[in-house]
Backbone bond lengths (Angstrom), bond angles and torsions (degrees), N, CA, C in turn:
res aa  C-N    CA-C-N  psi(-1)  N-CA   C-N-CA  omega(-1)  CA-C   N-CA-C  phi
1 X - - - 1.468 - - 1.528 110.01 -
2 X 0.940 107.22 124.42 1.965 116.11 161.63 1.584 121.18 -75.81
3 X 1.603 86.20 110.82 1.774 89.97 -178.03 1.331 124.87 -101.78
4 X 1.414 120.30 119.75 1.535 109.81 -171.91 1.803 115.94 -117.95
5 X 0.929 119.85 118.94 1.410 139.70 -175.02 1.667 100.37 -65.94
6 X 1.348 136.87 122.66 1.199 130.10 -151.24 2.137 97.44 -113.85
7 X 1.587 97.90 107.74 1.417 123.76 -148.53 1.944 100.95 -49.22
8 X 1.325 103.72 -22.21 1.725 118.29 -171.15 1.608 109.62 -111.46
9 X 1.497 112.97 35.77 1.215 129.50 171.47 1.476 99.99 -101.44
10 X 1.526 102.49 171.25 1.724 114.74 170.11 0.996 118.60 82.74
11 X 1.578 131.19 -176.24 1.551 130.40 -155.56 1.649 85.10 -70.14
12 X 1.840 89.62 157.35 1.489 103.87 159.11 1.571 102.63 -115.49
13 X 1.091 112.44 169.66 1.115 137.40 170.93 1.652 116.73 16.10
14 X 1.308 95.37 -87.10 1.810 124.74 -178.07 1.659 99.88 -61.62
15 X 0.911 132.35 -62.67 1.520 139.72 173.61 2.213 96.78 -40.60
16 X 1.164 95.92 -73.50 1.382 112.51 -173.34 2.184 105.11 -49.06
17 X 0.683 90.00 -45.17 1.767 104.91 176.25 1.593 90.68 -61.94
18 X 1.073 112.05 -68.44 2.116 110.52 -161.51 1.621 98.95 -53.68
19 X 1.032 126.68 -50.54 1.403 124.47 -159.44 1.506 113.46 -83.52
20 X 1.219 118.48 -23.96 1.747 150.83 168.73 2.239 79.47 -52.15
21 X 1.130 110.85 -93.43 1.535 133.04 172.25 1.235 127.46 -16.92
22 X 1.501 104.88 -65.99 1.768 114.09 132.49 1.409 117.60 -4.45
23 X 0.899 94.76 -111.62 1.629 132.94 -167.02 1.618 93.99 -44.37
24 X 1.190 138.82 -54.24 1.149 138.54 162.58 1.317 124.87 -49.33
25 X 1.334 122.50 -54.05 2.039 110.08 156.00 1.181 110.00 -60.29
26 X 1.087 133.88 -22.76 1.723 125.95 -171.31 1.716 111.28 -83.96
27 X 1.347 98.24 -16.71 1.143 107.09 175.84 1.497 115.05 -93.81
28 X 1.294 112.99 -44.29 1.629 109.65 173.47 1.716 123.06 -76.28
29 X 1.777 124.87 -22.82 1.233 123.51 168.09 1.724 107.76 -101.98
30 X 1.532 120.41 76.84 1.776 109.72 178.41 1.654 111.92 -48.52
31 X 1.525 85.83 -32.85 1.737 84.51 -157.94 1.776 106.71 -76.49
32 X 0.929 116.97 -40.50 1.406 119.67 -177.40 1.607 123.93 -91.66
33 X 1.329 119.02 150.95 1.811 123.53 -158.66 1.319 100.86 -83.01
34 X 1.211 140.04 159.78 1.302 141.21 -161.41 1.781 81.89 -139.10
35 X 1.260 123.86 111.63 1.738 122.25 158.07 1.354 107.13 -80.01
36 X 1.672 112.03 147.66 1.555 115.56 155.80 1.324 108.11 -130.46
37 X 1.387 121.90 140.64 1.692 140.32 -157.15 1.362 94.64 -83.87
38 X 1.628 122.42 69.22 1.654 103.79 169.00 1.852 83.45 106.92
39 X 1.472 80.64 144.72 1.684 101.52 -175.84 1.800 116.04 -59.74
40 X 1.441 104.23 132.20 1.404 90.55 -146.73 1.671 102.95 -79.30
41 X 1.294 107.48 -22.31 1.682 98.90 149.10 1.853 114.41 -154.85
42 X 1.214 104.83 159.47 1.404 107.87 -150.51 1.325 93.42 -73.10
43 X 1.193 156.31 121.29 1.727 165.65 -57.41 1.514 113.98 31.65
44 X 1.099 106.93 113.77 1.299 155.81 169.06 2.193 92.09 -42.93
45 X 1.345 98.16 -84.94 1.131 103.39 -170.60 1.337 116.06 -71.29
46 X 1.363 125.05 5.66 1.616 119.28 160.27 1.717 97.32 -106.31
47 X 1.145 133.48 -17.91 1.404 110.21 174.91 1.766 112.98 -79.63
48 X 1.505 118.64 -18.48 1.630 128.00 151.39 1.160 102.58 -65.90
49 X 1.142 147.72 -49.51 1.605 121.19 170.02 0.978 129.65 -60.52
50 X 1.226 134.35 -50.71 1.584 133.92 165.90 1.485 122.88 -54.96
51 X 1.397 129.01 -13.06 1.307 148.75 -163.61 1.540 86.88 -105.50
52 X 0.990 149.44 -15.40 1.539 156.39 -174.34 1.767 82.12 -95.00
53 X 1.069 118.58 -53.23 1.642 106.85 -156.25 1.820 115.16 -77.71
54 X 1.638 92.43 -8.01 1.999 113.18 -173.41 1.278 101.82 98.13
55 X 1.452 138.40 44.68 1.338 134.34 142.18 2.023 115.05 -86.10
56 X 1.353 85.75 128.39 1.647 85.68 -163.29 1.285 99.38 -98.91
57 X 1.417 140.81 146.82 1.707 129.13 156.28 1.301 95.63 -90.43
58 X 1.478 87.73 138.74 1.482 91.98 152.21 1.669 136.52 -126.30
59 X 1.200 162.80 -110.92 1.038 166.88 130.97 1.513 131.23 -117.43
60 X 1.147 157.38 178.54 1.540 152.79 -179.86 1.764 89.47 -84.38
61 X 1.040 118.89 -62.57 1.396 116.32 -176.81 1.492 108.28 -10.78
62 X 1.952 93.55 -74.78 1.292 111.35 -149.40 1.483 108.10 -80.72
63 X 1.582 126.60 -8.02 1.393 140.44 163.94 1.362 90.87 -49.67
64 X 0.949 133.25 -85.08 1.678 145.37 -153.99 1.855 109.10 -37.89
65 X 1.757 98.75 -20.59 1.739 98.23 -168.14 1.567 92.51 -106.16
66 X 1.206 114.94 5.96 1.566 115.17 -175.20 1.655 112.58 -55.97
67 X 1.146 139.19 -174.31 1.687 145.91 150.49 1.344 104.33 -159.79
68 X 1.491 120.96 141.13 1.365 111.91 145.46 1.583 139.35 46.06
69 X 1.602 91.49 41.39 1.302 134.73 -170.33 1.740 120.51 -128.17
70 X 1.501 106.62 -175.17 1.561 95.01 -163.21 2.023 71.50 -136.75
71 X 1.422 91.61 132.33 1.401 116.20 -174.79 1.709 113.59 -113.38
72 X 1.455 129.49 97.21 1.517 108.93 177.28 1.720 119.97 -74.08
73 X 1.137 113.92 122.92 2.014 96.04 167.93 1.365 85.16 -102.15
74 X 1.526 92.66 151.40 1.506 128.46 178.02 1.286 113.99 -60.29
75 X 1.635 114.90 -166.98 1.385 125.00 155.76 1.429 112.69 -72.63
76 X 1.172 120.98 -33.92 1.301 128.03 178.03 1.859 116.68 -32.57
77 X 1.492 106.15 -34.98 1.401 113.73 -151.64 0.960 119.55 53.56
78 X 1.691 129.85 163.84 1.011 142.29 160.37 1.246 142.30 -141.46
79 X 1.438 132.32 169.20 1.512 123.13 -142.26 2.099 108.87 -82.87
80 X 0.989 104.99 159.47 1.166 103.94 168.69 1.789 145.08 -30.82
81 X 1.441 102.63 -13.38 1.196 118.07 -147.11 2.140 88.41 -97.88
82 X 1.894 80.41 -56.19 1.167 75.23 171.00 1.585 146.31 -65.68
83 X 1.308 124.80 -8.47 1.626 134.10 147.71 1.544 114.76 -60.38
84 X 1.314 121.97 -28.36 1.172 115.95 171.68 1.364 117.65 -72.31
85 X 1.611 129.37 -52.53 0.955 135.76 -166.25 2.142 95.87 -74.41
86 X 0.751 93.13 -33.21 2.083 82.48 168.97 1.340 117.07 -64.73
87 X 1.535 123.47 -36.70 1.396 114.49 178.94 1.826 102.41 -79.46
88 X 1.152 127.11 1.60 1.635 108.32 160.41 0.774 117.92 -124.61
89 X 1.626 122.40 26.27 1.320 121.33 174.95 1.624 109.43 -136.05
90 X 1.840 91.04 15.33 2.105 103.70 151.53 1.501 100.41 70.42
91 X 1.268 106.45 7.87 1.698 121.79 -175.86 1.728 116.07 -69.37
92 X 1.125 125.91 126.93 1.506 123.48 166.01 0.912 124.91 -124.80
93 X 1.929 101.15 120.10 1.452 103.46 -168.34 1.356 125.71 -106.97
94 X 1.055 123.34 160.00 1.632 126.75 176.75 0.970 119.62 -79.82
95 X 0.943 158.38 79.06 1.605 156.68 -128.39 1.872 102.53 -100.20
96 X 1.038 108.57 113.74 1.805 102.98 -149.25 1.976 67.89 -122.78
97 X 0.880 145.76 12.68 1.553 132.29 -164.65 1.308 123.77 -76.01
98 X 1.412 133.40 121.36 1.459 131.46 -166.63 1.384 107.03 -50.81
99 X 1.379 119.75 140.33 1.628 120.47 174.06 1.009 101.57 -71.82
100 X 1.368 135.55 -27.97 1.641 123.15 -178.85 1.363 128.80 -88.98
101 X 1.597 90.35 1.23 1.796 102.03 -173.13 2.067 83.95 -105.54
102 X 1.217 112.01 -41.67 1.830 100.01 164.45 1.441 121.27 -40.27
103 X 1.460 99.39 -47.59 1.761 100.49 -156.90 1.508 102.84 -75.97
104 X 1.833 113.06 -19.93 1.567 104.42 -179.58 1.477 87.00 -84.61
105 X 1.458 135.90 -43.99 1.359 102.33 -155.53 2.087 113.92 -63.22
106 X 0.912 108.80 -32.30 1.495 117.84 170.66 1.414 128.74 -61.62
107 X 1.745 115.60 -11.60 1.162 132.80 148.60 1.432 103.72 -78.30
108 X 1.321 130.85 -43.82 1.744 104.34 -166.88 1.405 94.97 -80.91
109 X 1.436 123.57 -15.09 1.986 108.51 -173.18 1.435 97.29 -83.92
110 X 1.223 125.65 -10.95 1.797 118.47 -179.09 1.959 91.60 -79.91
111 X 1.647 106.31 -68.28 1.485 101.41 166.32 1.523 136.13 -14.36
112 X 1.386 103.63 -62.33 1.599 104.43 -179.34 1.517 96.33 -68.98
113 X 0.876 127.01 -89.15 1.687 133.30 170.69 1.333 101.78 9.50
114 X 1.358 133.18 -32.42 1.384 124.27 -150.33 1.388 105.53 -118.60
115 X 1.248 114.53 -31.22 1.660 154.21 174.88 1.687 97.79 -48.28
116 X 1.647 95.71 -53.76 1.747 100.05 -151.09 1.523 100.15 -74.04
117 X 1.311 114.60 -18.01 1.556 117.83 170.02 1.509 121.06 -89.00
118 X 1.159 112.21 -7.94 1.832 135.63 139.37 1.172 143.76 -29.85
119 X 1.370 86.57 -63.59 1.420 115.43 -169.80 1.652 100.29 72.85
120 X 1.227 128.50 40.01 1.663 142.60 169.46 1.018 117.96 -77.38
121 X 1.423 129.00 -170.51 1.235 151.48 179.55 1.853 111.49 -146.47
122 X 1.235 103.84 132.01 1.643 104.79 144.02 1.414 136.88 -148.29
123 X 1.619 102.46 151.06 1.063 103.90 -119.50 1.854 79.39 -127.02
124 X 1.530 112.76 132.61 1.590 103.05 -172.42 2.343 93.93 -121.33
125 X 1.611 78.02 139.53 1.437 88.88 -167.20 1.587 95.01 -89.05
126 X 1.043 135.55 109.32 1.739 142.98 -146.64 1.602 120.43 164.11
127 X 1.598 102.09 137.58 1.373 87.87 -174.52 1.884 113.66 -75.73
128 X 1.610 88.90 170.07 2.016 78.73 -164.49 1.786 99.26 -105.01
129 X 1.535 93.16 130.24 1.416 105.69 156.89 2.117 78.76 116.96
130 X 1.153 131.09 8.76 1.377 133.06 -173.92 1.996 90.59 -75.54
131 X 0.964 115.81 140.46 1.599 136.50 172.42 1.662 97.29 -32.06
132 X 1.623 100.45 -67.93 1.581 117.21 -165.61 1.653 90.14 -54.85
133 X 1.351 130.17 -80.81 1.425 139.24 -178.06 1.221 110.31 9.84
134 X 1.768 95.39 -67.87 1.883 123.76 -156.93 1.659 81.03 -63.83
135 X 1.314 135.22 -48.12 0.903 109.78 178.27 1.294 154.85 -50.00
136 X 1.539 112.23 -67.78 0.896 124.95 148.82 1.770 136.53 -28.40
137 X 2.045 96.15 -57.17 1.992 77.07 149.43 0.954 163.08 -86.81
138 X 1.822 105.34 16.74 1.160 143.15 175.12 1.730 120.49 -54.76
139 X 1.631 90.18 -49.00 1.542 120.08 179.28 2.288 100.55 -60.00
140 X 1.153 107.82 -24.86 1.514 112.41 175.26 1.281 116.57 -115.88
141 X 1.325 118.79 25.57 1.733 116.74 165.10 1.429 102.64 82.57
142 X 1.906 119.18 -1.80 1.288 97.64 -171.28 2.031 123.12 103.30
143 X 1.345 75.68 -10.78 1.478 83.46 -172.09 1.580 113.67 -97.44
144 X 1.632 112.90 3.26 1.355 104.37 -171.84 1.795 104.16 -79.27
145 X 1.188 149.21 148.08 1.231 173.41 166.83 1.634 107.31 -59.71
146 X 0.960 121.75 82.67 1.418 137.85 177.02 1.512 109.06 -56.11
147 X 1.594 126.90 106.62 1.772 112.48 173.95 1.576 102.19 -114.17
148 X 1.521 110.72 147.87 1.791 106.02 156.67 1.513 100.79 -134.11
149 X 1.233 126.52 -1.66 1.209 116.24 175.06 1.914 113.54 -172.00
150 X 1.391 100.63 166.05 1.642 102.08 -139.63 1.605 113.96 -57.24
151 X 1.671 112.07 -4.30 1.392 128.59 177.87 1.068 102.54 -57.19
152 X 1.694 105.17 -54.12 1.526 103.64 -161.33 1.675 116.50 -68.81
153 X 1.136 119.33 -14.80 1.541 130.02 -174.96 1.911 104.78 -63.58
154 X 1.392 106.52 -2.45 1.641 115.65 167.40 1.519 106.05 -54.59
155 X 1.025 113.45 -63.01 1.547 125.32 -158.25 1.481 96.26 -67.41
156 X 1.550 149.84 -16.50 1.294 113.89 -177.66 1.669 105.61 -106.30
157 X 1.362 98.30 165.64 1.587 101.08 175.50 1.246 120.97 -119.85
158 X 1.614 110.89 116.15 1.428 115.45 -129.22 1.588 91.23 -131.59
159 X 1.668 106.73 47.25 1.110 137.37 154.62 1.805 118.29 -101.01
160 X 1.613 93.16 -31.92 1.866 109.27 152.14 1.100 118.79 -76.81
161 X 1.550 115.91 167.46 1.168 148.53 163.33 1.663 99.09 -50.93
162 X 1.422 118.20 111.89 1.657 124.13 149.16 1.232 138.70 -100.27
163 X 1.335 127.00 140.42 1.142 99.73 -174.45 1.876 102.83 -143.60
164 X 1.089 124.05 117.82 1.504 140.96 -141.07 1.255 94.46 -102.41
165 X 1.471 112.88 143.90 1.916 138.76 175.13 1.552 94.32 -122.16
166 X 1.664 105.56 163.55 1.280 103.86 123.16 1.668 126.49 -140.79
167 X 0.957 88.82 -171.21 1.756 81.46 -175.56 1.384 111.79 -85.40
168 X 1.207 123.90 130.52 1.527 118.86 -161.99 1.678 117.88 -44.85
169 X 1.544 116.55 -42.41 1.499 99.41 -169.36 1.215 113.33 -112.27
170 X 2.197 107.33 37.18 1.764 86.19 162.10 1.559 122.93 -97.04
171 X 1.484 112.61 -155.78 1.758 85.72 -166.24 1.674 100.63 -96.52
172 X 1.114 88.48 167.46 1.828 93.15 178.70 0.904 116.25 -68.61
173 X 1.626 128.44 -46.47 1.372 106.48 170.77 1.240 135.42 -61.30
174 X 1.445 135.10 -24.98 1.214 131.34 135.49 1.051 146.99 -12.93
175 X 1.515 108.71 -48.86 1.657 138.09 169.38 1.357 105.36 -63.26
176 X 1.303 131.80 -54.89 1.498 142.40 -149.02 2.078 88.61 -97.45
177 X 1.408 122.53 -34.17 1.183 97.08 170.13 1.218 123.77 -57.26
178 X 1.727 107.75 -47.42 1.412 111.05 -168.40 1.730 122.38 -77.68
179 X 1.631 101.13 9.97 1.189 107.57 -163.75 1.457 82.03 -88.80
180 X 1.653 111.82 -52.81 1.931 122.56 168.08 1.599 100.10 -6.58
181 X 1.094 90.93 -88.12 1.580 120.71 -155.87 2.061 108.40 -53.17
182 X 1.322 103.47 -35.44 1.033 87.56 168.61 1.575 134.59 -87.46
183 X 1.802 96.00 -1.35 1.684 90.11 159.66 1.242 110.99 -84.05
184 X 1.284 119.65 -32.75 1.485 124.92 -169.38 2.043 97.00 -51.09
185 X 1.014 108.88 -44.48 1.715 114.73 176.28 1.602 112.64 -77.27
186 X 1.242 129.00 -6.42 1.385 122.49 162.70 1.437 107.90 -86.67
187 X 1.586 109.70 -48.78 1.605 99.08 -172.72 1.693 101.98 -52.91
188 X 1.739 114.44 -52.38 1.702 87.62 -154.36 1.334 102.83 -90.65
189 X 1.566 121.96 50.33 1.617 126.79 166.56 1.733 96.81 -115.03
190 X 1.528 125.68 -8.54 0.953 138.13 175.94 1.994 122.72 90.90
191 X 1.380 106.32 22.90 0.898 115.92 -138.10 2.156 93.56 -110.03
192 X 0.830 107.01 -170.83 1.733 106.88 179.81 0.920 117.84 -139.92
193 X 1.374 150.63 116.29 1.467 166.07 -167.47 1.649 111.22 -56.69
194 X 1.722 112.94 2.25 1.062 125.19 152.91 1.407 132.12 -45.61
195 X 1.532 98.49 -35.31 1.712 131.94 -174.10 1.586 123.21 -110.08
196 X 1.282 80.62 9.23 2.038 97.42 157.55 1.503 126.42 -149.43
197 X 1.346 97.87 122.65 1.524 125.67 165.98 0.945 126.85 -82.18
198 X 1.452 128.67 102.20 1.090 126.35 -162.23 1.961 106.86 -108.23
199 X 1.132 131.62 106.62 1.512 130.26 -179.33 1.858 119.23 -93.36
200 X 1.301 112.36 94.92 1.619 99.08 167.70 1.684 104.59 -65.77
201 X 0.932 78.61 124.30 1.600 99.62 172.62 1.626 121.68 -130.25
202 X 1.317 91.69 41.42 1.590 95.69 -177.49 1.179 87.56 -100.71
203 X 1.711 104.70 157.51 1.602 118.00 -174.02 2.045 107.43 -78.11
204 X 1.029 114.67 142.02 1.056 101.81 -167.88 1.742 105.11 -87.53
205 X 1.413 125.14 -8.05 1.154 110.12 164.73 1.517 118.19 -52.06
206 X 1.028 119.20 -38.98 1.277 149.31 -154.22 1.957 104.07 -97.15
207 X 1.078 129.72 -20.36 1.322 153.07 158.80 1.622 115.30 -78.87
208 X 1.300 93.09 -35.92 1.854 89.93 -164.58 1.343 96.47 -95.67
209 X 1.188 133.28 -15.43 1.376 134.97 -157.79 1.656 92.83 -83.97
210 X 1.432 116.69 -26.71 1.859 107.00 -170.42 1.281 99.34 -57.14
211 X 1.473 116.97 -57.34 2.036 106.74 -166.66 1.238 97.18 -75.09
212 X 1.240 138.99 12.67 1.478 109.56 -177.46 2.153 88.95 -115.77
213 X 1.069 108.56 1.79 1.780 104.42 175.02 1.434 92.77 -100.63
214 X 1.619 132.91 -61.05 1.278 132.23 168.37 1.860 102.09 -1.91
215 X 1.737 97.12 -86.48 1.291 126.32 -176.43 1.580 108.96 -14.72
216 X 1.346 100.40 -46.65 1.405 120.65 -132.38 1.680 92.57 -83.83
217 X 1.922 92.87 -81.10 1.645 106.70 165.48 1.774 116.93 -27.21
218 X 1.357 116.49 -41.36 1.370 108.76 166.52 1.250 124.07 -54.81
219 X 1.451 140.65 -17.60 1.268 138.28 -178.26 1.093 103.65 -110.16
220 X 1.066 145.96 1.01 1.560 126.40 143.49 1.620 133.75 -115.85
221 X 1.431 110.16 146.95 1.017 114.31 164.09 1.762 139.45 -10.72
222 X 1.707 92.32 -81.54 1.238 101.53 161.87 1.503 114.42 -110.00
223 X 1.692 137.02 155.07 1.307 134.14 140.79 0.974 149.71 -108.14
224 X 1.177 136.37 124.41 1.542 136.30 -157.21 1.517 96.59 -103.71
225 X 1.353 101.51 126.52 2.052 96.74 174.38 1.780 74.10 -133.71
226 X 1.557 78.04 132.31 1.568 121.48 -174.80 1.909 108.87 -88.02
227 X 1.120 126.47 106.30 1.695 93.48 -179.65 1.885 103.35 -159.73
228 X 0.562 155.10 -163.09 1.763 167.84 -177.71 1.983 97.10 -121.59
229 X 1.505 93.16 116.33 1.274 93.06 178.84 1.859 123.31 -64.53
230 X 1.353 112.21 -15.53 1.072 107.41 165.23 1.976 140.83 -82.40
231 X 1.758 87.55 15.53 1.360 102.34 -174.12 1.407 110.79 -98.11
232 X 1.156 103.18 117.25 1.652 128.91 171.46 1.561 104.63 -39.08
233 X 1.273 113.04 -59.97 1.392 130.61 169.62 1.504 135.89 -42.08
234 X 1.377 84.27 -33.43 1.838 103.59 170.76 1.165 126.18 -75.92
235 X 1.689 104.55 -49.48 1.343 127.08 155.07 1.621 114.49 -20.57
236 X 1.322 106.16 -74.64 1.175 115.36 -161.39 1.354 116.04 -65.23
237 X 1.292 120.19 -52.75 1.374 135.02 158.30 1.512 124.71 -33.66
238 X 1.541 116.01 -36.32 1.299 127.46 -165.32 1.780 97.00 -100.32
239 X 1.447 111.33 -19.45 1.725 105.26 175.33 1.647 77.44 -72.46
240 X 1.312 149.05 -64.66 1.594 139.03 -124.68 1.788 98.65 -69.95
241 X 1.561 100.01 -48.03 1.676 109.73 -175.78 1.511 103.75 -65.96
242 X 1.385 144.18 -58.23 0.979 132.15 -161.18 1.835 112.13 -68.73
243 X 1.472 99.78 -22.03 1.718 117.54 173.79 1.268 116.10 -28.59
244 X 1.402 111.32 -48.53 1.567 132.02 -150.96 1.627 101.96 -141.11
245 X 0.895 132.62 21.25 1.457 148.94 165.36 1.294 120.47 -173.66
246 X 1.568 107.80 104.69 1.287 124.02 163.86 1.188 140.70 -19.07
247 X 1.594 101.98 -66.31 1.324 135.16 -158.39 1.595 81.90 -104.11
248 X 1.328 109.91 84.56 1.805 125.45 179.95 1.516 95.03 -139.76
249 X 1.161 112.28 129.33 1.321 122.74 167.86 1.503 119.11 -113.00
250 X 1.325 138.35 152.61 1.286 148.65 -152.92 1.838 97.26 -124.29
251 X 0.993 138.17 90.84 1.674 119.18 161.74 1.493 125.78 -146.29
252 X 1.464 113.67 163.56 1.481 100.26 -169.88 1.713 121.31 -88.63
253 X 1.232 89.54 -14.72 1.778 93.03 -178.88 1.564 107.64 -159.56
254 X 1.358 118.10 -168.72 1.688 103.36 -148.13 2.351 82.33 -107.81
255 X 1.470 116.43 24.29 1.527 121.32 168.99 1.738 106.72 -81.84
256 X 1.702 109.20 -15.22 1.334 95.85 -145.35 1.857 81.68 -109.01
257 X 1.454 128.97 -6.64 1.542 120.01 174.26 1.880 112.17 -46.28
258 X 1.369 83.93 150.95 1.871 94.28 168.69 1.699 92.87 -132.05
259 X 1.378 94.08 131.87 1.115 122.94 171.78 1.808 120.35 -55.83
260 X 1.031 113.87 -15.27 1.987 136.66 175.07 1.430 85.21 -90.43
261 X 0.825 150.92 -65.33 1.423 129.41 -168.05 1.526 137.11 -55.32
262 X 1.619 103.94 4.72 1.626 114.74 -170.12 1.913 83.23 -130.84
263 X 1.183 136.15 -9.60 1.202 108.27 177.53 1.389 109.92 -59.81
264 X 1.628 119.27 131.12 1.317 141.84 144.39 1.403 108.79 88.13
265 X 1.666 109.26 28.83 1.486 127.61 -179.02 1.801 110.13 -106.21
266 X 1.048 101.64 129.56 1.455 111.73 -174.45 1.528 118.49 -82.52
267 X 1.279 86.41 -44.57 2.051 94.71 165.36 1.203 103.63 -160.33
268 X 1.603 94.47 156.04 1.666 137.35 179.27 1.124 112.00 -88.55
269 X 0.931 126.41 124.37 1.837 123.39 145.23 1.088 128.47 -101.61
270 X 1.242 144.64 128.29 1.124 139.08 -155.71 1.798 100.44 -124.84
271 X 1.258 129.20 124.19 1.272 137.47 157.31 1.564 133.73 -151.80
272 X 0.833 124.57 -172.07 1.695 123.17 -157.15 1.554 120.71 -167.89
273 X 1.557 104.66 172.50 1.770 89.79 -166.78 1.226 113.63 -94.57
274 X 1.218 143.49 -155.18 1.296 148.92 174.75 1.488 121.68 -62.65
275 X 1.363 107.27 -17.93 1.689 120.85 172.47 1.141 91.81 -92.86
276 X 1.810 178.75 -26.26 0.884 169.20 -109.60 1.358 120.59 -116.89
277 X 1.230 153.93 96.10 1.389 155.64 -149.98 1.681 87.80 -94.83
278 X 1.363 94.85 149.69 1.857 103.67 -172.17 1.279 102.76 -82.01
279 X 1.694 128.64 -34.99 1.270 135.04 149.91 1.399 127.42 -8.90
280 X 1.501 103.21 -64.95 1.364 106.92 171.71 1.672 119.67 -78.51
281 X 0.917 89.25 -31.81 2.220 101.77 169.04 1.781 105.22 -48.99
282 X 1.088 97.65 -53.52 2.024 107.78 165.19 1.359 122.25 -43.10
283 X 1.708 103.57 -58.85 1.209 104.38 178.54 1.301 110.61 -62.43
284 X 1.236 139.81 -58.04 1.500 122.29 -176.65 1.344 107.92 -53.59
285 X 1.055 116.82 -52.47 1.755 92.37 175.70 0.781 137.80 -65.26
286 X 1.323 120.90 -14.96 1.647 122.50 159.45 1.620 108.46 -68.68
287 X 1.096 131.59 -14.24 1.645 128.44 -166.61 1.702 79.23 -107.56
288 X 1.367 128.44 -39.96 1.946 96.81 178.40 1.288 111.70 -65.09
289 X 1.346 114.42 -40.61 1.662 110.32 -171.27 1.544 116.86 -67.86
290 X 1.497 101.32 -9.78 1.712 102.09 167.06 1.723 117.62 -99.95
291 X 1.307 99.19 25.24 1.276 94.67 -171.41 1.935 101.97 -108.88
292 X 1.627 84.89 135.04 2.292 86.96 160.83 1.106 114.24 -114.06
293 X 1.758 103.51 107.37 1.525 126.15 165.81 1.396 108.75 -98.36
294 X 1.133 109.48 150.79 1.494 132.70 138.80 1.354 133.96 16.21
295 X 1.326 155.38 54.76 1.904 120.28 -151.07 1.549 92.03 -67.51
């Protein structure tokens, strides 16, 4: 079998920056623990690697009992509350936060700001309780209206002014359905699309990568998308690959292959979402190319 590692896989940017940062305080303080607020990216087997080097996770809880310590935030960013609670708790943080997950959160705090003289709403298309989320509705006191699906479109009143986010790494088509649906709910509230703003704000690394996995998954046989089941990012990516190739597989490391899935396959591709270290993209391919299947 011919195995090909798919060249526009693996961290992007913001992911790639936090762990770069990482690894660099961990390297300059041996003696002292470096905390990070929440897994510093959703893979499993890179937050066990870095936890080998003294990166600790921690939780919001356990932030709050911190002192006089060195705190990493993620790419994720985070909400307002938490910069406050570091300056009285003598805390120093590493500010590891995606510039593109900054520049939206400072668009939704200009948004609400603008809203409250409205009498608006905003409303972020994202899953709820996601790191980035807390962020982002942080920037509005909390009050922005979290949707991922058409249930949730109950809660706004779309007789107001709306005005729509999304969270950088869900998929676009997602975004653009629910963008559908929420005119489809202004017209029969009687209302005019005058009074909704709708912002893709998905990162376009993370956008451009669908036709180029599409592309990809089409040329092989079988596909392996590599990813941390708790990544939003993977998710999305892995509905686009399995879309247009069947024979798409979902897993976190090269323990979880079945050997029935390569009978009478000529080539592999192997790729992954934006949380995905190329490291581990290797290892599975080194465990297909050691494998005897079937022709």
């Amino acid at each position: 079998m011919q195995v090909t590692i798919d060249k526009n896989s693996g961290y992007c940017f913001g992911v790639e920056f936090a762990i770069q940062m990482a690894e660099d305080e961990l390297k300059q303080s041996e003696d002292a623990t470096l905390y990070c607020l929440g897994d510093i990216v959703h893979n499993r087997m890179e937050v066990e690697r870095l936890h080998q080097q003294g990166l600790r996770v921690i939780d919001r809880e356990q932030l709050g009992t911190l002192h006089d310590c060195k705190v990493l935030i993620r790419a994720h960013g985070e909400p307002p509350e938490t910069y406050q609670l570091a300056l009285r708790n003598n805390l120093e943080l590493i500010d590891a936060s995606c510039p593109v997950v900054l520049k939206l959160q400072n668009r939704v705090k200009h948004a609400y700001d603008l809203s409250q003289r409205q009498d608006g709403q905003i409303v972020i298309y994202g899953q709820p309780g996601h790191a980035e989320v807390i962020g982002l509705a942080g920037q509005t006191h909390n009050r922005a209206l979290v949707v991922m699906t058409e249930a949730d479109l109950d809660q706004i009143d779309f007789s107001r002014p709306v005005t729509l986010f999304s969270q950088t790494t869900k998929s676009t088509a997602g975004f653009y359905k629910m963008k559908a649906l929420m005119e489809e709910r202004i017209a029969a509230a009687g209302g005019t699309l005058d009074s909704f703003d709708a912002n893709d704000s998905i990162c376009r690394q993370v956008s451009n990568r669908e036709p180029q996995l599409a592309k990809f998954a089409l040329e092989h046989d079988v596909v392996l998308f590599v990813s941390g089941r708790k990544s939003s990012n993977g998710k999305a990516l892995f509905s686009v690959v399995n879309g247009v190739n069947p024979k798409s597989y979902f897993i976190e490391n090269e323990h979880e292959l079945q050997d029935e899935w390569f009978a009478g396959a000529a080539s592999v591709g192997i790729c992954g979402a934006t949380s995905t270290p190329l490291w581990l993209m290797r290892q599975v391919a080194e465990r297909v190319e050691g494998l005897e299947v079937a022709a």
